[in-house]
C-alpha positions as a printed Julia matrix, in Angstrom:
102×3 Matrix{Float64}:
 84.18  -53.32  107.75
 81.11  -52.32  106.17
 78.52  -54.52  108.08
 80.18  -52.66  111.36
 79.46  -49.31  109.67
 75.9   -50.25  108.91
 75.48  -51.66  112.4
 76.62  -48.1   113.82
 74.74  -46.11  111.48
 71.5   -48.15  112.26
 71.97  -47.85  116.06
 73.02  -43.95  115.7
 69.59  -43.84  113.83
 67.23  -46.11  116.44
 69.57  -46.09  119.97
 68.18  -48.83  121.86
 64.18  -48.43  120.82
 64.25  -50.55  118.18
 64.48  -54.3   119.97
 62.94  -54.55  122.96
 64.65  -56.39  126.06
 63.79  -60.32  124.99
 61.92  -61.34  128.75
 60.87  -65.08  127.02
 63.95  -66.42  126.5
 63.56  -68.59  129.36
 60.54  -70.13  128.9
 61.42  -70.85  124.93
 65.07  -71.97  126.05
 65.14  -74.12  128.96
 68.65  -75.38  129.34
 68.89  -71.41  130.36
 67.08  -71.87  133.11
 68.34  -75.61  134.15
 72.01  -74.0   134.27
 70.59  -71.35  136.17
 68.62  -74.17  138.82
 72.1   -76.08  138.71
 74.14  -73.26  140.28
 75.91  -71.83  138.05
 77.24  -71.65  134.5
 78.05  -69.62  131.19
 76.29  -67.8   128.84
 78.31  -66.41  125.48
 76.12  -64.55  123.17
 77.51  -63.22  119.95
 75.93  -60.3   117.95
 74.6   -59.23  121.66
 74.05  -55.6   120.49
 73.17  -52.77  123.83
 71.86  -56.01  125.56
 68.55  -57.09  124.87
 69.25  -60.84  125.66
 72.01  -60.7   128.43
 70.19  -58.22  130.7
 66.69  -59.74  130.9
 68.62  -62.92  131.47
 70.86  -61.55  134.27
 68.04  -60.58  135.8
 66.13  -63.86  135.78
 68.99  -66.12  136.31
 71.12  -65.09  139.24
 73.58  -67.56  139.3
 74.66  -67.27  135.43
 77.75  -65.58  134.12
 77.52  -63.9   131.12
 79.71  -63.08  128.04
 78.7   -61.33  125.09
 80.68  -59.99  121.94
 79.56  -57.64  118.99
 81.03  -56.45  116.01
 80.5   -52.91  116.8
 83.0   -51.56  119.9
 81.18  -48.21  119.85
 77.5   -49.9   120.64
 79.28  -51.82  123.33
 80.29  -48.78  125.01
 77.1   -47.14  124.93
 75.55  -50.89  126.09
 78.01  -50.47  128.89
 77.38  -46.88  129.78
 73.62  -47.76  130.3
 73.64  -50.87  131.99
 76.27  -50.23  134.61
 74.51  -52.04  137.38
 75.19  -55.93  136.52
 79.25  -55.65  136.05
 80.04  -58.39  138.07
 77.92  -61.11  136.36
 78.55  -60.1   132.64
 80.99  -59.52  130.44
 80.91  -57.75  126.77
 83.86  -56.91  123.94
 84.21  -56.38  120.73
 84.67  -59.21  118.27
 84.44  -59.84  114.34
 83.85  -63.65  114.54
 84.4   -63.28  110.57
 87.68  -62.44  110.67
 90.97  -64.72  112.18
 92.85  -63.28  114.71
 96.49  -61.51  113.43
């Protein structure tokens, strides 16, 4: 509960100008792009944030699905709000990976 808190308080302090979009991952991660050359495939990211990996990668790699969970449901919503352009290749929720499910 508190690392959520402090995740919402530092993105209700920054918004999205404090990481920039991550364009490299590609060329530092190459089973990225060999999924992408194969056709298709599945990316999950967790911690994804308002995006900074997934949307740099949906735009390189056109054939890649992409999941992405963060602890905080409010920054996903405001991820979501901005980004409404790629809905059909991505896919983000909210998700403590600390805690079990009920």
């Amino acid at each position: 509960a508190e690392a959520k808190k402090n995740w919402d308080l530092f993105y209700k302090r920054n918004s999205d100008h404090f990481f920039k979009d991550r364009h490299w991952l590609t060329r530092e991660f190459k089973a990225i792009r060999l999924l992408d050359e194969a056709g298709s495939g599945v990316v999950f990211e967790v911690g994804c944030g308002v995006g900074n990996t997934i949307y740099p990668l949906l735009e390189e790699c056109p054939t890649l699905f992409f999941y992405g969970c963060d602890l905080s449901p409010e920054l996903l919503t405001w991820s979501r709000a901005i980004r409404t352009t790629i809905k059909t290749r991505s896919a983000v929720f909210p998700c403590d990976i600390t805690c079990p499910e009920p």
